[in-house]
C-alpha positions as CSV (number, residue, x, y, z in Angstrom):
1,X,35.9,13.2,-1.0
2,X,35.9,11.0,2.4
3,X,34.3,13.5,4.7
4,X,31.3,15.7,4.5
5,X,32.4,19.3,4.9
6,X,29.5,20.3,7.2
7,X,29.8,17.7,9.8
8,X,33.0,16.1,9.3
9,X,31.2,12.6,9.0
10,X,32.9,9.6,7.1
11,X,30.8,9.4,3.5
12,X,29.8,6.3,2.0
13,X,30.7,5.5,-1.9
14,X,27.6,6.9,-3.5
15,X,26.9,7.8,-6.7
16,X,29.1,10.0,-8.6
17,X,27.4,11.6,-11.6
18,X,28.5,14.6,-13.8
19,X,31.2,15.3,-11.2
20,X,28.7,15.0,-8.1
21,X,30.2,12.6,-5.4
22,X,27.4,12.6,-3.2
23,X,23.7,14.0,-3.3
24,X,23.4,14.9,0.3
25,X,25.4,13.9,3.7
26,X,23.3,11.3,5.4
27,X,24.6,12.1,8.3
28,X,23.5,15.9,8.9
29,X,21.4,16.6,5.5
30,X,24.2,19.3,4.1
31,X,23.1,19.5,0.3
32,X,26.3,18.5,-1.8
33,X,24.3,18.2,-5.3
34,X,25.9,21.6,-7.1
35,X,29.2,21.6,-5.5
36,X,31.7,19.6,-8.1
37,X,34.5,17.0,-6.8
38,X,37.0,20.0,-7.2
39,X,34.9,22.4,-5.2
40,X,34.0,20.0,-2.4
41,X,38.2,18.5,-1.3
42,X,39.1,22.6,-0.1
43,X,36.2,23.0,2.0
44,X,36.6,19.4,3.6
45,X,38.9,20.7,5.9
46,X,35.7,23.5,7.4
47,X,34.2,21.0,9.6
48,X,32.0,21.8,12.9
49,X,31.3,18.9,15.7
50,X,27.8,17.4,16.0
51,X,26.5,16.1,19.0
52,X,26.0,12.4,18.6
53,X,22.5,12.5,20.3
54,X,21.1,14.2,16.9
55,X,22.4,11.8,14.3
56,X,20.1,10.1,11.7
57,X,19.9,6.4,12.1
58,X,21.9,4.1,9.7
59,X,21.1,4.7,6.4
60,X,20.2,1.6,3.7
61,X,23.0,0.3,1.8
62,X,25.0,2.9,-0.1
63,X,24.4,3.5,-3.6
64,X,26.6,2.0,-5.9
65,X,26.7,3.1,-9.4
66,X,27.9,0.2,-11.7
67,X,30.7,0.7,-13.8
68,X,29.3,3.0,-17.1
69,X,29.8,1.9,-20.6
70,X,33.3,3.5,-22.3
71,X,32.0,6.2,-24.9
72,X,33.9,7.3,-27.8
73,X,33.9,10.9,-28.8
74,X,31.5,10.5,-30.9
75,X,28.8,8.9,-28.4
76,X,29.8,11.7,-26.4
77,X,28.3,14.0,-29.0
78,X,25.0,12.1,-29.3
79,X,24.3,12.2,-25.5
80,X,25.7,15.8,-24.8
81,X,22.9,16.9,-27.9
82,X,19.9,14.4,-26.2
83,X,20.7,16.3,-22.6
84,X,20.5,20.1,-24.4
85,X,17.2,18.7,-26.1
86,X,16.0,17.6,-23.1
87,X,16.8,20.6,-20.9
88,X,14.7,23.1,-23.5
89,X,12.3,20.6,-23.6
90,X,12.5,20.8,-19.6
91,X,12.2,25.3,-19.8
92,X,9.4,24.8,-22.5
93,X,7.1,22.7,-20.8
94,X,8.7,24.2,-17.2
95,X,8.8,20.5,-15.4
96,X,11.1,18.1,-15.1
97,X,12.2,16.0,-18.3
98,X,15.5,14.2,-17.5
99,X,17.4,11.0,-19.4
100,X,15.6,7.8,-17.5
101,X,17.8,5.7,-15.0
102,X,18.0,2.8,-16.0
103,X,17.8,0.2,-13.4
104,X,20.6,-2.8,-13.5
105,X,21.3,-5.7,-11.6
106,X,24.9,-5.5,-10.1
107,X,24.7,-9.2,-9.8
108,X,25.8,-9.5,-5.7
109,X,24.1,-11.8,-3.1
110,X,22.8,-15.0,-3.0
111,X,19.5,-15.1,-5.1
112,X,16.5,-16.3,-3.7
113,X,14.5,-15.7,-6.7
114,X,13.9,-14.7,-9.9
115,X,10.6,-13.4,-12.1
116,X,9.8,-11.4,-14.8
117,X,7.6,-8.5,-15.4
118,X,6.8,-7.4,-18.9
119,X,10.3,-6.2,-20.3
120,X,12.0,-5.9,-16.9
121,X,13.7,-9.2,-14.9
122,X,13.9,-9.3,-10.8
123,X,16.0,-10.7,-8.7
124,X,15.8,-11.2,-4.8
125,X,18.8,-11.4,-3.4
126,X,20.4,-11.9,0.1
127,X,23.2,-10.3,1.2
128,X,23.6,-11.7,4.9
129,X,21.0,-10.4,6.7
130,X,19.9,-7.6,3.9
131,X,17.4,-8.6,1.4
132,X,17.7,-7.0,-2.0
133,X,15.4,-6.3,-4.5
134,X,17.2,-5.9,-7.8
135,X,15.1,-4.9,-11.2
136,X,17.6,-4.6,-14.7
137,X,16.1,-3.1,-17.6
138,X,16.6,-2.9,-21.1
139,X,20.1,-1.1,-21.6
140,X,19.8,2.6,-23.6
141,X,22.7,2.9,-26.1
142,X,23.7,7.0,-26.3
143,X,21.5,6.9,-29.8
144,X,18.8,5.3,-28.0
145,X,18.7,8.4,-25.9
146,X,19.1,11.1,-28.6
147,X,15.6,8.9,-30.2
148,X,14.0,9.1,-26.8
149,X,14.9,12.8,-26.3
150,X,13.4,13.6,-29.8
151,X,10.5,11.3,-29.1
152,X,9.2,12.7,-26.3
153,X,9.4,16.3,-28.0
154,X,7.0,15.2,-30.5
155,X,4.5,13.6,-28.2
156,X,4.4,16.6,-26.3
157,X,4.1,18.8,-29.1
158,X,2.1,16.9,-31.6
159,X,0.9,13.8,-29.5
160,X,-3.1,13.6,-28.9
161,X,-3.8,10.3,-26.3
162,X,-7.2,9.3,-25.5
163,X,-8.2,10.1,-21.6
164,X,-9.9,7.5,-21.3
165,X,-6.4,5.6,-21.8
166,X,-4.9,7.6,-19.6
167,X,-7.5,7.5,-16.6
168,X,-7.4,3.2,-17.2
169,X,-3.9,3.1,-17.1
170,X,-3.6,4.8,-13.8
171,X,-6.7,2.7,-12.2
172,X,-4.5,-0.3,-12.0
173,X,-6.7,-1.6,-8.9
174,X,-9.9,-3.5,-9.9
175,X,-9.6,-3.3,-13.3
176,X,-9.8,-6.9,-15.8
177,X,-6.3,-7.9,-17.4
178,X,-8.2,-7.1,-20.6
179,X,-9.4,-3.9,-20.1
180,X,-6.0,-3.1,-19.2
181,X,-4.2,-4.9,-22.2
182,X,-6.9,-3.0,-24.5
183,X,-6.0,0.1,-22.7
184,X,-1.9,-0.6,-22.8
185,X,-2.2,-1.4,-27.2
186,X,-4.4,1.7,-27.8
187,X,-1.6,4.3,-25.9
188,X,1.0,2.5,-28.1
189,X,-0.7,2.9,-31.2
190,X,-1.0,6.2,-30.4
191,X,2.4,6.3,-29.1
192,X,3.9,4.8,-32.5
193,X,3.8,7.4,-34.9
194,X,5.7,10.1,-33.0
195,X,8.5,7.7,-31.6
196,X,8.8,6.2,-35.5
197,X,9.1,9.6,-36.5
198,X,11.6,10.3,-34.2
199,X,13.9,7.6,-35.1
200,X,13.6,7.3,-38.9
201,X,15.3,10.8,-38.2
202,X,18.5,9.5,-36.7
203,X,17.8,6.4,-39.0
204,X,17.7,3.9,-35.7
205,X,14.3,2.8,-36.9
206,X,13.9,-0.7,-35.5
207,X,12.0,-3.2,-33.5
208,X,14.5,-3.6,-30.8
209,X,15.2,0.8,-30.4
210,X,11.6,1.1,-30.7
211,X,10.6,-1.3,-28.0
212,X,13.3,0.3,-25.7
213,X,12.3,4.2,-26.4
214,X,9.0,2.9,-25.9
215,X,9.3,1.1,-22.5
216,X,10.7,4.3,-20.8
217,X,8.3,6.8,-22.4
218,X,5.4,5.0,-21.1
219,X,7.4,4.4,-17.9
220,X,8.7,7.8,-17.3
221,X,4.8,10.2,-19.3
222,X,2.1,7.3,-17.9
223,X,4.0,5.3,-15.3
224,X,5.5,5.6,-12.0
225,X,9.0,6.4,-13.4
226,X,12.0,4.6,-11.5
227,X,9.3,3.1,-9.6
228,X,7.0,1.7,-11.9
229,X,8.1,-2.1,-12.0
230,X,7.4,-2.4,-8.3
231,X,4.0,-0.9,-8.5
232,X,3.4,-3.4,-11.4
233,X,4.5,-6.4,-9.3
234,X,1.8,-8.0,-7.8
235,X,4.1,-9.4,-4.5
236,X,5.2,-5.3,-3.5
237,X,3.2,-4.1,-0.2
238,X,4.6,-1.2,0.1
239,X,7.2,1.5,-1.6
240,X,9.5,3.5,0.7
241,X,11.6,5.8,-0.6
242,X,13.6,7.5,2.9
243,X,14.9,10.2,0.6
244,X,17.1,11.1,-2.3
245,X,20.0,9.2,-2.7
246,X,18.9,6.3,-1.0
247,X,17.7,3.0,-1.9
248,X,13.9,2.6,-2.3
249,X,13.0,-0.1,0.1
250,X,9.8,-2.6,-0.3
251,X,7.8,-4.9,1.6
252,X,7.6,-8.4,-0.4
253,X,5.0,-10.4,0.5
254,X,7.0,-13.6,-0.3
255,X,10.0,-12.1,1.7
256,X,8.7,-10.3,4.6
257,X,10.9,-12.1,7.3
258,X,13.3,-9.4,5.8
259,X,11.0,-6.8,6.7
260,X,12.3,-4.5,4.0
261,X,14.2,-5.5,1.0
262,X,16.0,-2.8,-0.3
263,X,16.2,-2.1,-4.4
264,X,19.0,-0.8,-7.0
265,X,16.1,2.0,-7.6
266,X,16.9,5.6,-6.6
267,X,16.2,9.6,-6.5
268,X,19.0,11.7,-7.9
269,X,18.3,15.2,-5.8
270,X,15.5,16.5,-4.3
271,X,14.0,18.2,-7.3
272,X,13.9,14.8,-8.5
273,X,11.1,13.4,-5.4
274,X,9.3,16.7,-5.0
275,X,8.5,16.3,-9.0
276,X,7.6,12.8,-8.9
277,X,5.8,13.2,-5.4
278,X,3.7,16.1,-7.1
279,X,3.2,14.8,-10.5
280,X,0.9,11.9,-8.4
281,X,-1.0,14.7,-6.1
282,X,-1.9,16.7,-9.2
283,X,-3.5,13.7,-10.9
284,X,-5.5,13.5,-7.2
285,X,-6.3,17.3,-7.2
286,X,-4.0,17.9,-4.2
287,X,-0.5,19.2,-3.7
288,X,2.5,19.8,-1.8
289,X,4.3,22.9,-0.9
290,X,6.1,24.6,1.5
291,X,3.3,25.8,2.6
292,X,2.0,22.7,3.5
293,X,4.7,20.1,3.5
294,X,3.1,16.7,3.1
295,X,0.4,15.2,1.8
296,X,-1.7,11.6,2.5
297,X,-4.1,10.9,-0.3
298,X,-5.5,7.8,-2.1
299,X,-4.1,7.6,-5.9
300,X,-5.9,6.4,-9.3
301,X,-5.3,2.8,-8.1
302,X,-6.8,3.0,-5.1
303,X,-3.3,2.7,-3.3
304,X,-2.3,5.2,-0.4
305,X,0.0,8.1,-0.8
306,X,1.5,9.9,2.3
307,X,4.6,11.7,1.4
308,X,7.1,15.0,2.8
309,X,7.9,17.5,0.8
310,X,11.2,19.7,0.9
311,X,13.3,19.5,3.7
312,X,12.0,21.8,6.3
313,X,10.7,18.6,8.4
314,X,12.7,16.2,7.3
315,X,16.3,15.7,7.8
316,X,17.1,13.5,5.2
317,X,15.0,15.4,2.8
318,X,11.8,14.7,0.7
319,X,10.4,11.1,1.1
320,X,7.0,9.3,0.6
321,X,5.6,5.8,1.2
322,X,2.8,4.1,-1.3
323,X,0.9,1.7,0.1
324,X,-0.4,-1.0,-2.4
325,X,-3.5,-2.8,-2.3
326,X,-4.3,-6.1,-4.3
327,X,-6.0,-5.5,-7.3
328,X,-8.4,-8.5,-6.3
329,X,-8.3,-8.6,-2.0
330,X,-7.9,-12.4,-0.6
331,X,-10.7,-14.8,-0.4
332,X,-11.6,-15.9,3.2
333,X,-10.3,-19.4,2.4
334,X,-7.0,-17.8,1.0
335,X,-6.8,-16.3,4.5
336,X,-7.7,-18.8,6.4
337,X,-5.1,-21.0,4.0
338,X,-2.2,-18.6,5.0
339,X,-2.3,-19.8,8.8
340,X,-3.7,-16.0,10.0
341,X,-6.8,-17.8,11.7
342,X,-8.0,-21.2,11.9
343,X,-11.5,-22.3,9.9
344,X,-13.1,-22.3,13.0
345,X,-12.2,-18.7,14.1
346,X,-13.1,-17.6,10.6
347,X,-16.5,-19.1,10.5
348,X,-17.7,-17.7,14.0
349,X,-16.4,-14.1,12.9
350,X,-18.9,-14.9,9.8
351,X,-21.9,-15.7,12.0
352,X,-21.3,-12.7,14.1
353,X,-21.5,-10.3,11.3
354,X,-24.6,-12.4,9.8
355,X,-26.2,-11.9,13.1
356,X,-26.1,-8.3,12.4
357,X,-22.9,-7.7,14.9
358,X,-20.8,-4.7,15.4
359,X,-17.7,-6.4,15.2
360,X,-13.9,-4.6,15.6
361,X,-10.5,-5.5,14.1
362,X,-7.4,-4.4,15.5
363,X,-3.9,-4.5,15.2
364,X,-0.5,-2.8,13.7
365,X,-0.1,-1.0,10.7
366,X,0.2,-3.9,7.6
367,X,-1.7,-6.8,10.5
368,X,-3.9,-7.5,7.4
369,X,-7.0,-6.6,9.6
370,X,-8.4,-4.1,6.5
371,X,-8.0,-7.7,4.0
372,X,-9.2,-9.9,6.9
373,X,-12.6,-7.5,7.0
374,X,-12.9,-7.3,3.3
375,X,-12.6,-10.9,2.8
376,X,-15.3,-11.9,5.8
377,X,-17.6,-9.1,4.1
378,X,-17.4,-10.6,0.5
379,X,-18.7,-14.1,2.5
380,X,-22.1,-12.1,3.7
381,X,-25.4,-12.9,1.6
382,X,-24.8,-11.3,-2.1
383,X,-28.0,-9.3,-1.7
384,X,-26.9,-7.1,1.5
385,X,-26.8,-3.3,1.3
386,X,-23.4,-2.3,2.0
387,X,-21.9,0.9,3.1
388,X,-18.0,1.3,3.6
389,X,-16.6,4.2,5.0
390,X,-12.7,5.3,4.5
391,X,-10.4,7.4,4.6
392,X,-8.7,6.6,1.9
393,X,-10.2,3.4,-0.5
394,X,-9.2,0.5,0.8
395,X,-12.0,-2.2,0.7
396,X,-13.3,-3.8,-2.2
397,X,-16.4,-5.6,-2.2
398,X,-17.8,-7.9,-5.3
399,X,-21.4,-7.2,-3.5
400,X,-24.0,-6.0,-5.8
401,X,-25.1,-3.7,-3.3
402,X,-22.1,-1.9,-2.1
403,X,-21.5,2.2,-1.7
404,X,-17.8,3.2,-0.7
405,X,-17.4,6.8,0.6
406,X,-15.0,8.1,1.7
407,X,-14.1,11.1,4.0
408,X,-13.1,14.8,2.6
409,X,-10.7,16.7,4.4
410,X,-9.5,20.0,3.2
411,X,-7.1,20.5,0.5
412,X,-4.5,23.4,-0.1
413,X,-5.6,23.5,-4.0
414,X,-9.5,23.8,-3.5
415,X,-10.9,27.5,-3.4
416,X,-13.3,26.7,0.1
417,X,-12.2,24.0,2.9
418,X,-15.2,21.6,3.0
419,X,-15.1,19.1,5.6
420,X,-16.7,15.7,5.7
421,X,-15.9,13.4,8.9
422,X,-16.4,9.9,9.1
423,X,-19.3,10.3,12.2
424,X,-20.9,12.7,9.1
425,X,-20.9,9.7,6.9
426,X,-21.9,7.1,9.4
427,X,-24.7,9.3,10.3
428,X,-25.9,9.5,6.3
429,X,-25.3,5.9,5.8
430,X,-28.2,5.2,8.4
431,X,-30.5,6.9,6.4
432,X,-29.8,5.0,3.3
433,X,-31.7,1.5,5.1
434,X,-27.9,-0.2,4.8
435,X,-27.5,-4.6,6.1
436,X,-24.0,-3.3,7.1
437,X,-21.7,-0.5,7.6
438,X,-18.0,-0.7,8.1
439,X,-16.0,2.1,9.2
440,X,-12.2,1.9,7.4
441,X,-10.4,3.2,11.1
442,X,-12.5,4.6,13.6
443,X,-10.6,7.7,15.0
444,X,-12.8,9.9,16.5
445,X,-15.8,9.7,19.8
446,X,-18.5,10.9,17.5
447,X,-17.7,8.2,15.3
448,X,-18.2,5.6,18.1
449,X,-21.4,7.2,18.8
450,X,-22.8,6.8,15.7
451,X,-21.5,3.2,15.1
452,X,-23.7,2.5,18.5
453,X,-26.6,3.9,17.0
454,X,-25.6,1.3,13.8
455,X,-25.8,-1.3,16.7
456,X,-29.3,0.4,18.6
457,X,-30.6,-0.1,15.2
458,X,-30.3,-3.6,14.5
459,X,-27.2,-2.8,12.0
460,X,-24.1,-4.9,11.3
461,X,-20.5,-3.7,10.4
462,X,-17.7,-2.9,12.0
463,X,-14.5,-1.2,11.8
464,X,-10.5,-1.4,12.3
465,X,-8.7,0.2,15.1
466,X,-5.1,0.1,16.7
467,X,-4.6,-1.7,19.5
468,X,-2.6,-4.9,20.6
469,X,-4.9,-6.4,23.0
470,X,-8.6,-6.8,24.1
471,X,-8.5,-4.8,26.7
472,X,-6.3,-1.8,25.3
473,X,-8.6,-2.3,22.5
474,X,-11.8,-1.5,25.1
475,X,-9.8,0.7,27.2
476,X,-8.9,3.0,24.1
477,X,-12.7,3.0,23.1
478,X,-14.1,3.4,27.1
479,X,-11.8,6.4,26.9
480,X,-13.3,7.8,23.7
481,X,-17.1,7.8,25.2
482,X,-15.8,9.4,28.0
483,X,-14.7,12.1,26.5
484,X,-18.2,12.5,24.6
485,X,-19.4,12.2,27.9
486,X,-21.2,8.7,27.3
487,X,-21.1,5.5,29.4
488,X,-18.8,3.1,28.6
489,X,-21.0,0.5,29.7
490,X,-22.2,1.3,25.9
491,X,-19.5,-0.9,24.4
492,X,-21.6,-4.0,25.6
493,X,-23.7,-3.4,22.6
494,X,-20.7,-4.3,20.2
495,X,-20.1,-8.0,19.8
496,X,-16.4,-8.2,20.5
497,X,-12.9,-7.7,18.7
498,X,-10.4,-9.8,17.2
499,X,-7.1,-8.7,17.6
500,X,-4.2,-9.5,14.6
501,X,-0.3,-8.7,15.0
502,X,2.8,-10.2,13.3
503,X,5.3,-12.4,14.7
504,X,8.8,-13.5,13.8
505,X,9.1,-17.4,14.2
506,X,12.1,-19.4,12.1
507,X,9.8,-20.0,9.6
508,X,9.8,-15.7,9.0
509,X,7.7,-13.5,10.2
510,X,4.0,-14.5,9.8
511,X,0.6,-12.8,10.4
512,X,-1.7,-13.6,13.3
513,X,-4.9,-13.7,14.9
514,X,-3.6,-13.4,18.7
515,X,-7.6,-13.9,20.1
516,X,-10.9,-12.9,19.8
517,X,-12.8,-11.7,22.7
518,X,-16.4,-10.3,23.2
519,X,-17.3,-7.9,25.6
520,X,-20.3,-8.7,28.0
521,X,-22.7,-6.7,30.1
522,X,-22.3,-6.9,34.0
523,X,-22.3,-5.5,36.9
524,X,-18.9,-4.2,37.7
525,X,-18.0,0.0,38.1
526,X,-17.3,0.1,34.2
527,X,-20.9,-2.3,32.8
528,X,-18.8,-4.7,30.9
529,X,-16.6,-7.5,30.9
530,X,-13.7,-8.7,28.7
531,X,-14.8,-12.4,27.9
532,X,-12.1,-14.4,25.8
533,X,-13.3,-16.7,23.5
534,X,-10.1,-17.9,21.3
535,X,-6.4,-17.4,21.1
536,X,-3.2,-18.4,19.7
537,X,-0.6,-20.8,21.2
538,X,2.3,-19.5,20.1
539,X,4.3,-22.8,21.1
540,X,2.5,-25.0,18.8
541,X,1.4,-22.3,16.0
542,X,-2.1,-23.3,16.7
543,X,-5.5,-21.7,18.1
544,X,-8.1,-23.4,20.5
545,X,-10.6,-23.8,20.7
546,X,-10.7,-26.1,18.1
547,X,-14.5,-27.7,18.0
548,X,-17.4,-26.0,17.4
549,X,-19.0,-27.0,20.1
550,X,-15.8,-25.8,22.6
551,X,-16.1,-22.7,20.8
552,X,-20.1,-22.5,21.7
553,X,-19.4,-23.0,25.7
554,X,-16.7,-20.4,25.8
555,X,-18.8,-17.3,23.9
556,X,-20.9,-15.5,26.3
557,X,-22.5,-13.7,23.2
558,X,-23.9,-17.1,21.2
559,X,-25.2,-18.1,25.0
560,X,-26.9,-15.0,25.1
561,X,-28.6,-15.8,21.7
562,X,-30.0,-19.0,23.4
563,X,-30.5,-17.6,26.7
564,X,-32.3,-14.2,25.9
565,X,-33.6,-14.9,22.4
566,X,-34.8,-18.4,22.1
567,X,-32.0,-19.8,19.4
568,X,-31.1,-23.6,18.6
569,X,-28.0,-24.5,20.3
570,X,-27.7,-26.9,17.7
571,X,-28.6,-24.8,15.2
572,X,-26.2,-22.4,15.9
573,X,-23.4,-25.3,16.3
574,X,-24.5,-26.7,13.0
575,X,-24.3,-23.2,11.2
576,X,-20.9,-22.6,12.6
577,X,-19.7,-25.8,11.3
578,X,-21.4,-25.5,8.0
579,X,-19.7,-22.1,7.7
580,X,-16.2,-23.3,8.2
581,X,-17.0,-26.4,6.3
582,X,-17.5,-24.2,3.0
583,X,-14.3,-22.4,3.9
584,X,-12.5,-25.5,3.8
585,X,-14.0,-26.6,0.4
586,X,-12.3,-23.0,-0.9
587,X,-9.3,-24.0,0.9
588,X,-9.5,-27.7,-1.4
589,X,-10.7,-25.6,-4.7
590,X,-7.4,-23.2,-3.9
591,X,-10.2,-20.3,-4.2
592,X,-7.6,-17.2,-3.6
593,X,-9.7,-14.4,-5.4
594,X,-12.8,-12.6,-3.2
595,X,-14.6,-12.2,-6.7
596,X,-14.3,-15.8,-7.1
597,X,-15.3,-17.1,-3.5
598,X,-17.9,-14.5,-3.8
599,X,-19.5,-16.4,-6.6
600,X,-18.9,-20.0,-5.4
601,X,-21.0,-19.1,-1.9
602,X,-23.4,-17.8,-4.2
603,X,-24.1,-21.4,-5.8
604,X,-22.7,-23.4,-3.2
605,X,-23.5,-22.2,-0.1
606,X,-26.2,-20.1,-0.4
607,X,-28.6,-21.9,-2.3
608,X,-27.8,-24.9,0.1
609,X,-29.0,-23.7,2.9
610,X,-32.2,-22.1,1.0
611,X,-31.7,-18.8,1.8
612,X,-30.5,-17.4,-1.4
């Protein structure tokens, strides 16, 4: 079939499966997943004219399925009997229980590089100016099927694995290699019996079948399914998937001049998503419906879920993103290492925050202004009080003395909406005598009120926001008191903001920190000032100022230490330096790990400057 027989649009060579050609028309959404080859060619000549102004963008490359392996008859047999087992199993346990797809490398583009991950290989490719993620598993022989079929029949049945497995497994984020590998051997040992069983049966019984049946039931029961290699890998930012029958795109951190590499991983139909998208809210305690069509939750691992269910508010049908976090966040150094800010900038962020600052970081969605906070955070004395404040977990600090909450909004499976806002939060934190509270994105004006308070009060922190300036940054916030009806000549009693972004340059697309400004008291109509401190020159991929004591002359707020408060100038100078001294020695010790930089201020730094 060329043309889809709602629109009349061209289709691209997609997948064809069990006599399906294509999943759903790109172009205009018409669901094509029951109607066979035969049943599609009559009605290709019933087409209607679409007006060009509502057509999807361009889709990511088409899905090409590889040439299958020839089957005899009697392979045939074996996986025409592991589908019928699987479909009973499938009424039985009334969700979805399908033969896995196994991911393979079609071997195309240019490769930039290649790694492994447990049993699966990856490949990045080029393919002019697409990048392409390409995963290939271990290959399942027709038997191998018929043993994973029966397998999984018996674990459901007869099957009895420990929670606390379960509940480790899933909290991938901040959890030791160890605890994980202790985790991963108990779930196969449990695991063993009932897949051994299963293929003594069919007399397949071996180390290689085993391994394989293995791999996908822990894949497909405790995993991420198609998905779960790029939630494994360590490099993956972020999951895509736009909707079914499209490739699942993914941000690389080693590849993000191509913005979005796209995979060889997939969603057959849209029963497919919805189960996998409500498999992960039901381990959460949420859920999607049509009732309420999408969902944005945090996950076991701490990473962030925000997905759209069915396809009454979505063209192209049911899609989600996950956002990943890094099981360990940066160090400072690591940061600092990467080019996002100078040593300098870094170190006069740190004194701010140490001088018991309000400080704000802004920028675009993945700026790294959540890992740039975190890792400035983990660099404060070890025996502050913190209090984080989210929306979903994001920050992770190795602090002794650190409480996340997070905010509760209500939920379409709890009996009783209860709310819980982050002003509600900021407002109990201040109770609990915190050193520092950080807000995760500050999107409300009675949450600006109370992070003045945090500021009245003699209390340090901060918080993200969006904005791609200083002043939009103020102007956004001046707006926000105005509609509590406050002054914005408040905002004087924050310290300032630093502003990140993202820029392509030859070199790829890099992270920034475009400037960091403070904003001053005076006596112009709005009772503050915008007073730029330091910025980047994009020209020579540098910031100034670069001294310490250039740095000192050009901040309003450290003059205002001297001026109203009776501090060193030289003190404050030598601090400064010692500070991005210490971050240069992490640089030196390649100290990527916040856990680890962590501990090295704690004997290094600290206990130098006797205040440990």
């Amino acid at each position: 079939m060329d043309k889809c027989p709602a629109c009349g649009e061209k289709l691209p060579p997609i997948i064809e499966e069990e006599g399906i050609q294509l999943l759903h028309c790109p172009n205009c959404g018409e669901s094509l997943k029951t109607k066979t080859v035969e049943a599609i060619e009559p009605e290709a000549k019933k087409t209607r004219k679409q007006d060009k102004a509502d057509k999807e963008p361009a889709a990511p490359p088409p899905v090409i399925r590889l040439p299958a392996k020839q089957l005899d008859k009697k392979e045939e047999k074996i996986l025409a009997k592991a589908q019928e087992r699987l479909k009973l199993l499938e009424r039985f346990l009334s969700s979805a229980a399908r033969i896995p797809l196994v991911l393979r490398d079609p071997g195309t583009g240019v490769t930039l590089k290649s790694y492994r991950i447990g049993l699966a290989s990856i490949r990045i490719a080029a393919e002019g100016m697409t990048g392409r993620y390409f995963v290939s598993e271990p290959e399942l022989e027709p038997e191998d099927i018929l043993g994973y079929s029966m397998a999984l029949e018996n674990i459901y049945m007869k099957a009895e694995i420990p929670e606390d497995v379960v509940t480790t497994l899933s909290k991938r984020s901040h959890r030791t290699d160890v605890v994980v590998k202790k985790a991963s051997i108990n779930l196969s040992q449990a695991l063993e019996p009932h897949i051994r069983s299963a293929l003594k049966t069919l007399g397949i019984d071996n180390d290689e079948t085993r391994t394989k049946v293995t791999y996908y039931i822990a894949r497909e029961l405790f995993g991420y399914g198609v998905l779960n290699i790029m939630v494994e890998d360590p490099e993956i930012e972020d999951i895509n998937c736009i909707g079914p029958g499209l490739y699942i795109g993914v941000y690389h951190r080693s590849f993000s001049h191509y913005r979005w590499l796209w995979s060889n991983a997939y969603f057959r139909d849209d029963d497919e998503v919805n189960d996998f998208m409500n498999k992960l809210a039901h381990a959460v305690g949420h859920g999607l419906t049509v009732a309420k069509p999408y969902g944005d939750f945090a996950l076991p691992s701490g990473d962030r879920f925000a997905g759209i269910f069915g396809r009454d508010i979505a063209a192209r049908g049911p899609g989600f993103t996950i956002r990943k976090f890094a099981v360990m966040p940066w160090s400072l150094p690591h940061i600092v290492k990467s080019g996002v800010l100078s040593p300098l900038m870094a170190a006069y962020l740190w004194y701010a925050l140490e001088q018991k600052a309000i400080v704000g970081l802004a920028g675009p969605t993945g700026s790294g202004k959540t890992s740039l906070f975190n890792a400035l955070l983990a660099c404060l004395h070890p025996n502050s009080m913190f209090y984080t404040i989210e929306d979903t977990y994001e920050l992770y600090l190795p602090a002794r003395g650190w409480r996340a909450m997070t905010v509760k909004r209500p939920s379409m499976m709890t009996a009783r909406e209860v709310q819980v806002t982050e002003a509600e939060l900021i407002k109990m934190a201040l109770r609990m005598r915190p050193d520092y509270i950080v807000v995760g994105e500050v999107r409300s004006e009675d949450a600006i009120y109370h992070l003045l308070n945090a500021a009245f009060t003699g209390h340090g922190g901060g918080f993200t926001f969006h904005a791609d300036s200083a002043s939009a940054f103020f102007s956004r916030l001046a707006i926000m008191l105005r509609k509590a009806d406050l002054s914005e000549s408040l905002l004087s009693f924050f310290w300032g903001c630093g502003i990140m972004s993202y820029t392509d340059t030859p070199n790829g697309r890099l992270r920034r920190m475009m400037e960091i400004a403070e904003i001053v008291p005076d006596s112009s109509a709005t009772g503050f000032r915008i007073h730029q401190v330091f910025r980047w020159r994009e020209s020579s991929d540098t910031f100034e100022p670069d001294s310490p004591e250039e740095a000192f002359k050009k901040s309003a707020k450290l003059n205002i230490l001297v001026d109203r408060f009776g501090a060193s100038e030289e003190k404050i100078i030598a601090d400064i330096e010692r500070k991005a001294a210490v971050i240069v020695e992490g640089i030196e010790k390649n100290i990527s790990d916040a856990l680890e930089y962590h501990e090295f201020l704690k004997q290094r730094y600290y206990t130098v400057a006797g205040v440990a």
